[in-house]
N, C-alpha and C positions, 0 to 999 in steps of 0.2 A: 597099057604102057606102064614100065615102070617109074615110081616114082622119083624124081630129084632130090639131090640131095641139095639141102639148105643152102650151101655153098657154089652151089653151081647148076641154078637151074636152067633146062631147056626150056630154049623160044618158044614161048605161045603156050606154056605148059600148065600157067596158072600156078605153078611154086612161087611164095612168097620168100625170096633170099635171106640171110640172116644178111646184119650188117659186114659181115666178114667176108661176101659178096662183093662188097664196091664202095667196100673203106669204114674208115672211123670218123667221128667228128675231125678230127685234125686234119683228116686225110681230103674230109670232101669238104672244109672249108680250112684252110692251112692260117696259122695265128698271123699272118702277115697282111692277109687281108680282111679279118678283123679288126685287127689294129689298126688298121689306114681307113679301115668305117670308121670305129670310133674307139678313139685310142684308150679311153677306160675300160672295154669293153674284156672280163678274163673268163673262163669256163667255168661252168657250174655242172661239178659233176653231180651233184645230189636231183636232177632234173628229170623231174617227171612229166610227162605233159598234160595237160587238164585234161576232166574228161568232158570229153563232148567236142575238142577241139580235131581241127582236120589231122594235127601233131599225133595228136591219140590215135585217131583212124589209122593213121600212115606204122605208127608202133603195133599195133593189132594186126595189120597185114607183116609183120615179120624183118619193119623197117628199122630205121633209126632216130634216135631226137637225141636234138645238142640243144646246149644253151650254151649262153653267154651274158654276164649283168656286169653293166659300171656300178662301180664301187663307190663311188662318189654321189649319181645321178639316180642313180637305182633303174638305169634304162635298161630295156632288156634286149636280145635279138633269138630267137630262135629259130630252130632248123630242121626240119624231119625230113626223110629219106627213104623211100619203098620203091619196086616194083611188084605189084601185084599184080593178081591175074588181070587178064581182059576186062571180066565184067567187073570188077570191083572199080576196077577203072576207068570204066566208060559209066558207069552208075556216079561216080563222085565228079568226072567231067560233065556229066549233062547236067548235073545240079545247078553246077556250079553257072552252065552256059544257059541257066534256063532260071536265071534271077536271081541266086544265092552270092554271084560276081557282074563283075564287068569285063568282056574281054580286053586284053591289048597285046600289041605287037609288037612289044620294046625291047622282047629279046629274040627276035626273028621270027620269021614267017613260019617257019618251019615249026616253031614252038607254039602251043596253046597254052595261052595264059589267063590267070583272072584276076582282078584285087578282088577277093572277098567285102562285100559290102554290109555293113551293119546299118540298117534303119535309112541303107539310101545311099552314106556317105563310104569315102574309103578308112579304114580303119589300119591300114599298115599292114594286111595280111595278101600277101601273095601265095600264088598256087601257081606251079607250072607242070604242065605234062610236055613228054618229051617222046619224042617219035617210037624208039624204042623201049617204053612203057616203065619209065620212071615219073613216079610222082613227088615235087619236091613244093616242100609250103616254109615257107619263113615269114617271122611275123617280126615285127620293132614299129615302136612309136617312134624313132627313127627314121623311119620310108615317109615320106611326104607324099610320094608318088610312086608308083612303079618303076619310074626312072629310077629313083634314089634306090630300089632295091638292085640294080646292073651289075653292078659290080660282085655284089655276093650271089646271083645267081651265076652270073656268067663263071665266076669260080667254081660252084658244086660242078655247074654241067660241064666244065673241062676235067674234071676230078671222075666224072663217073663213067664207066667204060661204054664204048659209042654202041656194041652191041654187035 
């Protein structure tokens, strides 16, 4: 089978998309709901993501990473975006569902979710997989909860194409 091209891969193909796939920062989370998270909150385009973070993973599969820091607070939110293959994606969801997270259910059933857990506790890192094989993690000190993250995932996943 020939291969996809970055831009437009076929279902189930294992093509990791460029970001020009299914948007820009702006595009999969628009400044109006950043700002209504947290209204200091401006883009940082110089953002790289750490290494070893699931951000990095998600950029290494052919995704995308945004940032965002108040200026004032120094609080940060960040945002990465991939569809990877299958197994890359079912290797970083079992991890996750097999003690590296917690599941929850706060953005539908249909969705698998995790908070990332550090030493036990939640740590403000969300991971969601989405039925048609997007993997999206945002991280802020910010999140108290998974609830508190609702509003900017519910954002990306209206923003990404249903597949």
């Amino acid at each position: 089978m020939p291969a996809s091209s970055p831009t437009s891969p076929a279902p189930g193909d294992g093509a990791a998309p460029s970001s020009a796939a299914f948007g820009s920062c702006d595009t999969l989370l628009p400044a109006e709901a950043v700002t209504t998270f947290g209204a200091g909150l401006v883009p940082d385009s110089s953002f790289v993501p750490e290494l070893g973070s699931y951000a990095a993973e998600i950029v290494s599969f052919g995704g995308i990473g945004c940032s965002w820091t108040d200026t004032t607070t120094g609080d940060t939110l960040t945002l990465a975006v991939a569809q990877p293959s299958k197994d890359e994606l079912t290797t970083a969801e079992t991890a996750l569902g097999g003690g590296a997270g917690t599941a929850t259910d706060v953005f539908g059933s249909d969705i698998q979710a995790y908070t990332a857990d550090g030493g036990g506790t939640f740590t403000g890192d969300i991971e969601v997989f989405t039925p048609v094989g997007f993997w999206i993690s945002t991280v802020s000190p910010l999140y108290t909860s998974a609830a508190t993250a609702q509003p900017i995932v519910s954002s990306v996943l209206q923003a990404l194409p249903a597949g």
